[in-house]
FIKOLZA-1660 file (N, C-alpha, C; in steps of 0.1 Angstrom, whole numbers, plus 5000, padded with zeros to 4 digits):
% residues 202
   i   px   py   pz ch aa at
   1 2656 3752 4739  A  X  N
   1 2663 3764 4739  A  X CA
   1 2675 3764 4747  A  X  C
   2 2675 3756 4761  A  X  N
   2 2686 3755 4767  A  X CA
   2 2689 3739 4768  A  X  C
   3 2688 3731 4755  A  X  N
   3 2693 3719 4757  A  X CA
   3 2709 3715 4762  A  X  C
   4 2719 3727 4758  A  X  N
   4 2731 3724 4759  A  X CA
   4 2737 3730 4775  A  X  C
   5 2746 3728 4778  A  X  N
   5 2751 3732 4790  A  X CA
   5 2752 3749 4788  A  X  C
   6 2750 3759 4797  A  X  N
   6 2755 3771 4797  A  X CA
   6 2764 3772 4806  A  X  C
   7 2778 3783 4800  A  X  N
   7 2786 3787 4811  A  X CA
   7 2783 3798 4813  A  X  C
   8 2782 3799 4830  A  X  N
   8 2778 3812 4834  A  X CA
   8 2788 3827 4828  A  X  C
   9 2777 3831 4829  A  X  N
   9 2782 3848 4823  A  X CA
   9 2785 3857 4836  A  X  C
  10 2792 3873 4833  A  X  N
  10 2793 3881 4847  A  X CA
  10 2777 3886 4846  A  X  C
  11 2775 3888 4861  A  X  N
  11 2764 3891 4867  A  X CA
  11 2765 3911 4865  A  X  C
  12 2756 3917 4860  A  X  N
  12 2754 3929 4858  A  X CA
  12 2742 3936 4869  A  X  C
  13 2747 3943 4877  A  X  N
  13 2735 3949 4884  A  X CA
  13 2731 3953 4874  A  X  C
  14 2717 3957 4878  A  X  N
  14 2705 3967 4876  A  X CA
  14 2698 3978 4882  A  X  C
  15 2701 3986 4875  A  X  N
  15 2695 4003 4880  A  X CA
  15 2682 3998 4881  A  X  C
  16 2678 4004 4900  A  X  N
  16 2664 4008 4905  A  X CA
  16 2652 4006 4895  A  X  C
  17 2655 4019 4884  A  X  N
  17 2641 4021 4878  A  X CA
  17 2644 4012 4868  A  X  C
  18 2650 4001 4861  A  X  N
  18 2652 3986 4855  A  X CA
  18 2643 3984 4865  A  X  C
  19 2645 3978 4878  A  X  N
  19 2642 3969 4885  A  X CA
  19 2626 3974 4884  A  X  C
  20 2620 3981 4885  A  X  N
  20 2609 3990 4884  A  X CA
  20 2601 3987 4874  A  X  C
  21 2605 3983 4866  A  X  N
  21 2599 3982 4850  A  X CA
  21 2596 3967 4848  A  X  C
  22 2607 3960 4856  A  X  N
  22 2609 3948 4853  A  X CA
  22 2595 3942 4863  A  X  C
  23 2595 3944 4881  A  X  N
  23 2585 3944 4888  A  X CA
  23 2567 3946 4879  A  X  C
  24 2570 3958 4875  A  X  N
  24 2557 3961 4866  A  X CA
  24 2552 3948 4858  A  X  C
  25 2565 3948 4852  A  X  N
  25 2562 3940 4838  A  X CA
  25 2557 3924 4842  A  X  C
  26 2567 3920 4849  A  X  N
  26 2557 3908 4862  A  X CA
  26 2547 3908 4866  A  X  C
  27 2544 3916 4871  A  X  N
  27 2526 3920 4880  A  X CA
  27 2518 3914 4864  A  X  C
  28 2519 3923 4857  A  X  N
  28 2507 3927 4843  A  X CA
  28 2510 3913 4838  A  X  C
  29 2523 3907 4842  A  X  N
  29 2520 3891 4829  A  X CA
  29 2517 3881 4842  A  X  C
  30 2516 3883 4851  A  X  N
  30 2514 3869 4860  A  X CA
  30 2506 3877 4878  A  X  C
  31 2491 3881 4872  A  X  N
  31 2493 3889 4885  A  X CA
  31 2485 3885 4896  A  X  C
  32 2485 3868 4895  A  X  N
  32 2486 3861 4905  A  X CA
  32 2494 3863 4919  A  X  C
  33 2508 3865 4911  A  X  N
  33 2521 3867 4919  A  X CA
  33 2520 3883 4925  A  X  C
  34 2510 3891 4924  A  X  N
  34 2509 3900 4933  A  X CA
  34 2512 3896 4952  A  X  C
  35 2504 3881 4953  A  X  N
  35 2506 3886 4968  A  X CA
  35 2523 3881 4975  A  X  C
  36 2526 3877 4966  A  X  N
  36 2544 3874 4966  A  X CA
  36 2555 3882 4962  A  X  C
  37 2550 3892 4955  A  X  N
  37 2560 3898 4951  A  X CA
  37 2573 3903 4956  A  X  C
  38 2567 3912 4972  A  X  N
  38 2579 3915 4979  A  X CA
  38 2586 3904 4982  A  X  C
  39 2578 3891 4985  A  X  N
  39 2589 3882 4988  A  X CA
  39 2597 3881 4975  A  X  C
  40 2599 3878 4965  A  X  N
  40 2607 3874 4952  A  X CA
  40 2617 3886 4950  A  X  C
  41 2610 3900 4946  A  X  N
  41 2616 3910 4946  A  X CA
  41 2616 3921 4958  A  X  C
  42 2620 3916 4966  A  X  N
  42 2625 3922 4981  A  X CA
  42 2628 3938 4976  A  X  C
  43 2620 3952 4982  A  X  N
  43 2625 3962 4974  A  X CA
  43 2641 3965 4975  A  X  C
  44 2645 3964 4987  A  X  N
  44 2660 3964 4988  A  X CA
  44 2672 3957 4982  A  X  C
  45 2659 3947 4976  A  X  N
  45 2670 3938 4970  A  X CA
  45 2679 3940 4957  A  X  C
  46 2691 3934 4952  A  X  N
  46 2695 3939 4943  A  X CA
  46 2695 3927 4928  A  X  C
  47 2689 3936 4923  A  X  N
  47 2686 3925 4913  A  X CA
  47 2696 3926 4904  A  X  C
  48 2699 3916 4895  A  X  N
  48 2714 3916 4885  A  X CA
  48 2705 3907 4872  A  X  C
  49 2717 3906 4864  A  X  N
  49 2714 3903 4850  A  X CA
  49 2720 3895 4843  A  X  C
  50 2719 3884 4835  A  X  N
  50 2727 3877 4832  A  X CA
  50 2727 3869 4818  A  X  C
  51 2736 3874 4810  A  X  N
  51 2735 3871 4796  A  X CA
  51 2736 3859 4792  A  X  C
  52 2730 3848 4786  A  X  N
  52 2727 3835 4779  A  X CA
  52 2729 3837 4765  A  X  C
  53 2730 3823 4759  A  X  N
  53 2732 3824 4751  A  X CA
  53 2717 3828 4743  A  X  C
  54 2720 3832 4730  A  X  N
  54 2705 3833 4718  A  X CA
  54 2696 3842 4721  A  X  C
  55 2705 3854 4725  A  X  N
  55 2698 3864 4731  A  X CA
  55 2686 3860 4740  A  X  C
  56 2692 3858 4750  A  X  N
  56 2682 3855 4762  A  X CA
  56 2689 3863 4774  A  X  C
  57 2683 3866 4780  A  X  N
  57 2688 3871 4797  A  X CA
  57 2684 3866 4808  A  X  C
  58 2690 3864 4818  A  X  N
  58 2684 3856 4833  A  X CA
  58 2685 3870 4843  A  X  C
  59 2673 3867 4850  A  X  N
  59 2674 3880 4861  A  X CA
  59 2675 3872 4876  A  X  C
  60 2686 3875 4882  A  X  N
  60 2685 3867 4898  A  X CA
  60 2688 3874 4905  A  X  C
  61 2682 3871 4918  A  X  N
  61 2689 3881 4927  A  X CA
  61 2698 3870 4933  A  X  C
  62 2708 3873 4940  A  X  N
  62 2720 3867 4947  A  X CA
  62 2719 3855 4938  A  X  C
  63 2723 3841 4944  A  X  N
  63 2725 3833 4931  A  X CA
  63 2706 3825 4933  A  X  C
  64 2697 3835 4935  A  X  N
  64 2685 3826 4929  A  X CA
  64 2680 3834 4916  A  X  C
  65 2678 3825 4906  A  X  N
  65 2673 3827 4895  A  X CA
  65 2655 3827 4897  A  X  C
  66 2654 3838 4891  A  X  N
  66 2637 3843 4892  A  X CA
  66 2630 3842 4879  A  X  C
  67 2634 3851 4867  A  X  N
  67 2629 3844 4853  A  X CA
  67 2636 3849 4843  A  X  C
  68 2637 3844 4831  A  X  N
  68 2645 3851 4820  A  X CA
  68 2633 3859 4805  A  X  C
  69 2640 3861 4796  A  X  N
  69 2637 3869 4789  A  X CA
  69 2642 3867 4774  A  X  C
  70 2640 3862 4764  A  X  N
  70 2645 3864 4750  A  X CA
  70 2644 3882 4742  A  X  C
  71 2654 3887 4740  A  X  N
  71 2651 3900 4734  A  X CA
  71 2644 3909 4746  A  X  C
  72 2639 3909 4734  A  X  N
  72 2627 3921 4751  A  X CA
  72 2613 3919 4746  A  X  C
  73 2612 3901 4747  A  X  N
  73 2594 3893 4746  A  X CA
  73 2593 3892 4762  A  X  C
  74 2582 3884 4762  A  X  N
  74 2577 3879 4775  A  X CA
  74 2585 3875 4789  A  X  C
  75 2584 3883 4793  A  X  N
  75 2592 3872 4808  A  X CA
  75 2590 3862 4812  A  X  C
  76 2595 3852 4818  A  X  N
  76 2588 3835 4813  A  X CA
  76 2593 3833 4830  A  X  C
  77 2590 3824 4839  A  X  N
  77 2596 3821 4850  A  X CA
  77 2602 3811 4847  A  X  C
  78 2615 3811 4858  A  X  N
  78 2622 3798 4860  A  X CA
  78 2620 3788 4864  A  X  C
  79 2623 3775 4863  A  X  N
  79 2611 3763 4873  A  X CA
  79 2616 3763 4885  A  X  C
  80 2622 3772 4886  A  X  N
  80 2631 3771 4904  A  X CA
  80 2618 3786 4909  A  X  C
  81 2617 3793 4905  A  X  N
  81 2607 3797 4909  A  X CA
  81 2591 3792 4910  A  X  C
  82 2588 3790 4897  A  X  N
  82 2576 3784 4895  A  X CA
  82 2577 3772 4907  A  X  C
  83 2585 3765 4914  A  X  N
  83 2580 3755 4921  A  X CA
  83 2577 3764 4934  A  X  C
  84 2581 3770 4937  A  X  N
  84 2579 3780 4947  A  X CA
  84 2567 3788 4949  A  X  C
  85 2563 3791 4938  A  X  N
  85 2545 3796 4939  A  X CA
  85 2542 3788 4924  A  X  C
  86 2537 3778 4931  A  X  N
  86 2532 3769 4914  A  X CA
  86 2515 3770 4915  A  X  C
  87 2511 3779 4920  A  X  N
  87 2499 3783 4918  A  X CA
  87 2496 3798 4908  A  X  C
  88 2508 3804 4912  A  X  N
  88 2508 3817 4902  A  X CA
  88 2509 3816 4888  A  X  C
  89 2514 3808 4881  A  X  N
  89 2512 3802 4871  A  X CA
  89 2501 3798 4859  A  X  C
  90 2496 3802 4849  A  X  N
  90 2486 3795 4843  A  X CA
  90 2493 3782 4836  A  X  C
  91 2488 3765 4837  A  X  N
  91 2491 3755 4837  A  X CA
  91 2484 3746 4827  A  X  C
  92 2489 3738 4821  A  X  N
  92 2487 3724 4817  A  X CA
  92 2495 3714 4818  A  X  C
  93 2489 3701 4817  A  X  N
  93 2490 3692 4822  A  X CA
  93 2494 3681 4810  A  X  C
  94 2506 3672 4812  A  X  N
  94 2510 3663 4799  A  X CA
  94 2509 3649 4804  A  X  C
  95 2505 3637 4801  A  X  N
  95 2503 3627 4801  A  X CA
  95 2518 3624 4802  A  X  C
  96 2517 3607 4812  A  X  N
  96 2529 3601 4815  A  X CA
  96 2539 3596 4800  A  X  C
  97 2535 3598 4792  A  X  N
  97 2539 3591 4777  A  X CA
  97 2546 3606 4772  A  X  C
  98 2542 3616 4778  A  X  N
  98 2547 3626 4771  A  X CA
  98 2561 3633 4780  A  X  C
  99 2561 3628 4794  A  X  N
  99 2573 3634 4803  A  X CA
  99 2583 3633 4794  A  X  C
 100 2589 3621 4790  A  X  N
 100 2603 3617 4785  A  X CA
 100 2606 3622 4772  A  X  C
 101 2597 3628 4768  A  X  N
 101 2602 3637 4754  A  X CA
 101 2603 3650 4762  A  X  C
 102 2593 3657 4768  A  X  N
 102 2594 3668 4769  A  X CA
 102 2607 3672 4777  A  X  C
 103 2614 3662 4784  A  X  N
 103 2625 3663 4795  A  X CA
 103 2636 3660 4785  A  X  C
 104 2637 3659 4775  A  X  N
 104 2648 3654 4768  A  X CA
 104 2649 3671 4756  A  X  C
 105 2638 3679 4754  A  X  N
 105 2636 3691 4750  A  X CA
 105 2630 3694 4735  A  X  C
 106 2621 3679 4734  A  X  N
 106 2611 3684 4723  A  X CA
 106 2595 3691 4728  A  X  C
 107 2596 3694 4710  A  X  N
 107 2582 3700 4712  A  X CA
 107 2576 3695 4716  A  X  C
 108 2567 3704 4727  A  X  N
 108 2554 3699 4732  A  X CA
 108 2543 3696 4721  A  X  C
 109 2537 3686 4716  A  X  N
 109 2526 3676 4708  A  X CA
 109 2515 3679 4716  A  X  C
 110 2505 3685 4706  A  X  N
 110 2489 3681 4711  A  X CA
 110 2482 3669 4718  A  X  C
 111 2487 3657 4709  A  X  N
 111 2481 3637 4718  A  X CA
 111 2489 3643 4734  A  X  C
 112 2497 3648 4741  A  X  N
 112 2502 3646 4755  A  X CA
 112 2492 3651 4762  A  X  C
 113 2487 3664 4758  A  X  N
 113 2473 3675 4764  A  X CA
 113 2463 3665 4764  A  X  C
 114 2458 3660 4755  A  X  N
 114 2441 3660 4748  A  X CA
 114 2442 3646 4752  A  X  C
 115 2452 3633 4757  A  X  N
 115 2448 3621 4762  A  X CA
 115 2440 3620 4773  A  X  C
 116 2440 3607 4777  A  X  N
 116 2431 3606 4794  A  X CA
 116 2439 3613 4806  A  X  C
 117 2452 3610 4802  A  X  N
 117 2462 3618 4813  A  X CA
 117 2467 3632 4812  A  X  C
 118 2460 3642 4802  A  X  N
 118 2467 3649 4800  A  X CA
 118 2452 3658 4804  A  X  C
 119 2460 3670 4805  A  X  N
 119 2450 3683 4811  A  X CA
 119 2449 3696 4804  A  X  C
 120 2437 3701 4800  A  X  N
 120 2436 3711 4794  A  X CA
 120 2424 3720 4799  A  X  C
 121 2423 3735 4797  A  X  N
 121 2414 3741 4806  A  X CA
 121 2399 3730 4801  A  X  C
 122 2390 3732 4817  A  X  N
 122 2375 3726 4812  A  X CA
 122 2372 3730 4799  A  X  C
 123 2357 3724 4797  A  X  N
 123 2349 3730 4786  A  X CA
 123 2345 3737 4789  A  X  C
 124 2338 3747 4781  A  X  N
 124 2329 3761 4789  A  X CA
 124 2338 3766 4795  A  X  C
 125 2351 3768 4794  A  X  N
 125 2359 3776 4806  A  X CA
 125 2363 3790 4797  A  X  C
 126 2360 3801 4805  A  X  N
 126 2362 3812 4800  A  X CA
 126 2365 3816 4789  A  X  C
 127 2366 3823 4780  A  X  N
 127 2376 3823 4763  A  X CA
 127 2388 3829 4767  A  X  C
 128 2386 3844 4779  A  X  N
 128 2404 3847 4780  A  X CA
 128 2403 3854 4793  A  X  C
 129 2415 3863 4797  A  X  N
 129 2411 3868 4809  A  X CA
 129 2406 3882 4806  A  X  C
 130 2396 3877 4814  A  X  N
 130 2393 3890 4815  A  X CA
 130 2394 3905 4829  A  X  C
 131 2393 3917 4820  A  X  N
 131 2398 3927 4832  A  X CA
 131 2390 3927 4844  A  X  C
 132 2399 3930 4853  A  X  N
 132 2390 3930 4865  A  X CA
 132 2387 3918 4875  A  X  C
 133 2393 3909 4867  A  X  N
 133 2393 3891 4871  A  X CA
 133 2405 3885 4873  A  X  C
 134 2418 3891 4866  A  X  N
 134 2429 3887 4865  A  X CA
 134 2431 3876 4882  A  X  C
 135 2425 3881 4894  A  X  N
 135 2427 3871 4903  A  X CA
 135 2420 3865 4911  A  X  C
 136 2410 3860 4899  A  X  N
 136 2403 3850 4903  A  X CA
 136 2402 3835 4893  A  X  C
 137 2416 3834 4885  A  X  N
 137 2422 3824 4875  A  X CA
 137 2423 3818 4887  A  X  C
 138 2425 3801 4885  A  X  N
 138 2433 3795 4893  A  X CA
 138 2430 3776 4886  A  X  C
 139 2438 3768 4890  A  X  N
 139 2436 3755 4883  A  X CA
 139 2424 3746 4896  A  X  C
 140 2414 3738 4890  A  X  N
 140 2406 3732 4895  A  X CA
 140 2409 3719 4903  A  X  C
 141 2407 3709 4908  A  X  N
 141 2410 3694 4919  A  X CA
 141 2416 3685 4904  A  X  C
 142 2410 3690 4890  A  X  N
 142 2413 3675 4889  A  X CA
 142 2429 3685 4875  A  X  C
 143 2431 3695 4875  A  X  N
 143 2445 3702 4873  A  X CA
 143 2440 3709 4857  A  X  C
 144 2426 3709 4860  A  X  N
 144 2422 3720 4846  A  X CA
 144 2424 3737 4850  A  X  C
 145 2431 3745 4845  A  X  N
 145 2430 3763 4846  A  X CA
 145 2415 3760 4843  A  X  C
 146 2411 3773 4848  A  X  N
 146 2398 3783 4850  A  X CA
 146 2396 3787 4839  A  X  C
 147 2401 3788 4832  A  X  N
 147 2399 3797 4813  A  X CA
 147 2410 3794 4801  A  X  C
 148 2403 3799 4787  A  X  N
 148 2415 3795 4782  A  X CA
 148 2430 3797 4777  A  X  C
 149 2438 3792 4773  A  X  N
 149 2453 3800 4773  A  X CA
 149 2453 3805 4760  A  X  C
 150 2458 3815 4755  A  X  N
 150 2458 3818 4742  A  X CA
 150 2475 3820 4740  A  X  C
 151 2477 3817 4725  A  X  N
 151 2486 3820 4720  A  X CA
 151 2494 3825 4717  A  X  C
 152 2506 3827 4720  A  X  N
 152 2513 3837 4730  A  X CA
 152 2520 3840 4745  A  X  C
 153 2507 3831 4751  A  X  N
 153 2508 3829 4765  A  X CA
 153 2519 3823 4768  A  X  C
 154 2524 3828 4782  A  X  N
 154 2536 3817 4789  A  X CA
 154 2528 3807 4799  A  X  C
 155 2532 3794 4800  A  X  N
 155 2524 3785 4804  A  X CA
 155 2534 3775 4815  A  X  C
 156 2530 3768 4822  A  X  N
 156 2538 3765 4829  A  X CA
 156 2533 3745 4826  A  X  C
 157 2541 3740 4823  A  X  N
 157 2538 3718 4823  A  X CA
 157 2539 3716 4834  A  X  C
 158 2526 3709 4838  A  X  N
 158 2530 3697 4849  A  X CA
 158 2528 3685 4843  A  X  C
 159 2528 3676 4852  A  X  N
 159 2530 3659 4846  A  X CA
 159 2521 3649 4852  A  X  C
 160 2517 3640 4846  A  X  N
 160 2505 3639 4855  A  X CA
 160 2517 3625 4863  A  X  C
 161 2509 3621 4873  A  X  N
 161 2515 3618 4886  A  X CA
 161 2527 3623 4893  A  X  C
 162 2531 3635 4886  A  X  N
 162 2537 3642 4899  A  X CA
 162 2536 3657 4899  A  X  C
 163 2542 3658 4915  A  X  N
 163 2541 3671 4923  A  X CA
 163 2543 3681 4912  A  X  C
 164 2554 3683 4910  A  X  N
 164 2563 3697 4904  A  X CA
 164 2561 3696 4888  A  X  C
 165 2562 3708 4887  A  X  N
 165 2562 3714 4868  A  X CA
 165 2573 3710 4865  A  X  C
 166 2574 3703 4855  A  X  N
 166 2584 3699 4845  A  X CA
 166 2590 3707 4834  A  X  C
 167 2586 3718 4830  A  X  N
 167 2591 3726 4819  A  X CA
 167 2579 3738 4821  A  X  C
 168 2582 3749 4811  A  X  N
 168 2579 3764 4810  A  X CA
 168 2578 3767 4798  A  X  C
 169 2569 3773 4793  A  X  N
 169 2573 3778 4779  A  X CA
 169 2560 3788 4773  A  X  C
 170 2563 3788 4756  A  X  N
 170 2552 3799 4752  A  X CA
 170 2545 3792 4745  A  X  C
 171 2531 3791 4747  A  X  N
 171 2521 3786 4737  A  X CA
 171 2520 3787 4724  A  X  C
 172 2526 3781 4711  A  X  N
 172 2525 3784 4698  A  X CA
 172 2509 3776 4692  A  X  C
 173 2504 3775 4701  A  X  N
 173 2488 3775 4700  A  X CA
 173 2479 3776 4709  A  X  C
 174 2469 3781 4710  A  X  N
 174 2460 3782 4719  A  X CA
 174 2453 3769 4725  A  X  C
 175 2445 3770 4737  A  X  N
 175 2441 3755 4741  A  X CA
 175 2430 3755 4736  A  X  C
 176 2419 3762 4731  A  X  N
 176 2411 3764 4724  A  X CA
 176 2411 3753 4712  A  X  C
 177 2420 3761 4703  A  X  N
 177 2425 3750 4691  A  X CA
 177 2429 3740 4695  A  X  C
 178 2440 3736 4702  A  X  N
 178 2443 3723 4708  A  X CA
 178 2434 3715 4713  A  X  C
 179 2425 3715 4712  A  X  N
 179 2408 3710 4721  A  X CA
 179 2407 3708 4706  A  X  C
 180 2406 3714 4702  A  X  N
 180 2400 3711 4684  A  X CA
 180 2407 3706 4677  A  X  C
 181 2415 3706 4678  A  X  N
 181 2423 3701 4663  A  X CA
 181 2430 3689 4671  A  X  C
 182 2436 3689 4680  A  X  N
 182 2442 3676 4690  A  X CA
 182 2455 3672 4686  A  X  C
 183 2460 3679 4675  A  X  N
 183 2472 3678 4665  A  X CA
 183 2481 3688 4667  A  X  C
 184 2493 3688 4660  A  X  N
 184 2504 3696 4664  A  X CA
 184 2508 3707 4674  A  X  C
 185 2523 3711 4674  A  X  N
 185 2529 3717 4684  A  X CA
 185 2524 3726 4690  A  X  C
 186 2524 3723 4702  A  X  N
 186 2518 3737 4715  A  X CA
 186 2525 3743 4724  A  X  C
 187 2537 3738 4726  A  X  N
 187 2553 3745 4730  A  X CA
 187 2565 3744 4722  A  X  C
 188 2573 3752 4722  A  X  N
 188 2583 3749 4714  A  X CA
 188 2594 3760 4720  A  X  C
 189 2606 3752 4725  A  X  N
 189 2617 3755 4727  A  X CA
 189 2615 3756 4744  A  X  C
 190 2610 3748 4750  A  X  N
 190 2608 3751 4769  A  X CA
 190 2620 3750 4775  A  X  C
 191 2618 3760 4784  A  X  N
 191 2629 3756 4795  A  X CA
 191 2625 3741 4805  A  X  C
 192 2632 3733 4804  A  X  N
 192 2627 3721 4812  A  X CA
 192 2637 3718 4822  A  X  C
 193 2630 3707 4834  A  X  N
 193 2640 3703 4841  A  X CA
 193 2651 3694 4836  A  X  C
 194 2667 3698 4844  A  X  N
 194 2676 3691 4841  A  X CA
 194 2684 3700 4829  A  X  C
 195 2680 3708 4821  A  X  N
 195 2678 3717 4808  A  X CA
 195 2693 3725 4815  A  X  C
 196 2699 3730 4806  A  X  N
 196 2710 3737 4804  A  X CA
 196 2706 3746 4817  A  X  C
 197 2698 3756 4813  A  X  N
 197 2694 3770 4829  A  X CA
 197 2693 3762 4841  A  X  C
 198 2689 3751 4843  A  X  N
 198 2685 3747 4852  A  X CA
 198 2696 3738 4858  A  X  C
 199 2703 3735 4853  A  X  N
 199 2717 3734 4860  A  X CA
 199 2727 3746 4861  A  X  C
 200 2725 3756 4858  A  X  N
 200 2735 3767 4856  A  X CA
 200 2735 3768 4872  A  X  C
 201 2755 3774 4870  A  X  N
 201 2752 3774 4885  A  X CA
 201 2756 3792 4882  A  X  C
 202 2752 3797 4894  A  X  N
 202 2750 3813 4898  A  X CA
 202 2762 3816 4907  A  X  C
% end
């Protein structure tokens, strides 16, 4: 989605009750990030807006980038955030064979999940979230989530032997099926590191 360079756009504040809607809309898709929130979205703070290309938007406050948005889908985080609370996140994990594609801005492939190096929720792990649980998700010692991701979902890559998440994106399959079938695309279009947003300067 952001393979090519972006040139930054003007920065648009945002009216309070925007900022309002947008806070909401965070909590209910990632509400892990409850006990951080004031830190990210400081209430005083002033949040602004920033138009990308392919109808997308970036929300930052001052020049940190927090997460963007296509249209008005899912809010997805930035990996400048996500490295910042990379526990708030629901996660998988890609095998070393699969880094250098996904950093270059292909689709995420089932064989990167489903190898010896690659991470997908346990077996037996929950079918989805359920209410009233939302924070007690969390990824396990050997980098499996607690339950499974479904389709739709925004998901956050890590890599196996290293620290930090490598890309962000939306599940065009569930990990359910990916456990099953072990074949075709399970992200498509990620924001990754090095990636056009991620060099944008603010």
């Amino acid at each position: 989605m952001f393979k090519k360079e972006i040139q930054p756009s003007p920065k648009q504040k945002l009216k309070s009750s925007v900022q309002r809607s947008l806070r909401n809309s965070l909590l209910a898709t990632y509400p892990l990030l409850t006990p951080h929130i004031d830190e990210i979205l400081p209430k005083k703070a002033s949040l602004s807006s920033m138009k990308l290309p392919d109808r997308n938007t970036l929300y930052v406050i001052d020049s940190t980038p927090l997460f963007y948005q296509h249209d008005t889908s899912i809010i997805i985080p930035h990996l400048r955030l996500v490295h910042r609370f990379p526990q708030a996140f629901p996660s998988i994990r890609i095998d070393r064979g699969a880094i250098r594609f996904v950093l270059s801005g292909a689709t995420l492939m089932a064989p990167g999940l489903t190898s010896k190096g690659g991470r997908l929720p346990a077996e037996g792990a929950a079918k989805g979230l359920e209410e009233g649980k939302e924070m007690e998700q969390s990824v396990d010692e050997e980098g499996r989530w607690s339950r499974e991701l479904e389709k739709g979902e925004p998901v956050v890559v890590m890599a196996e032997g290293k620290e930090e998440a490598c890309a962000v994106g939306t599940l065009v399959a569930g990990t359910a099926e990916v456990k099953a079938k072990g074949k075709g695309p399970v992200i498509e279009d990620a924001h990754f590191l090095g990636d056009g947003l991620w060099n944008l300067e603010y």
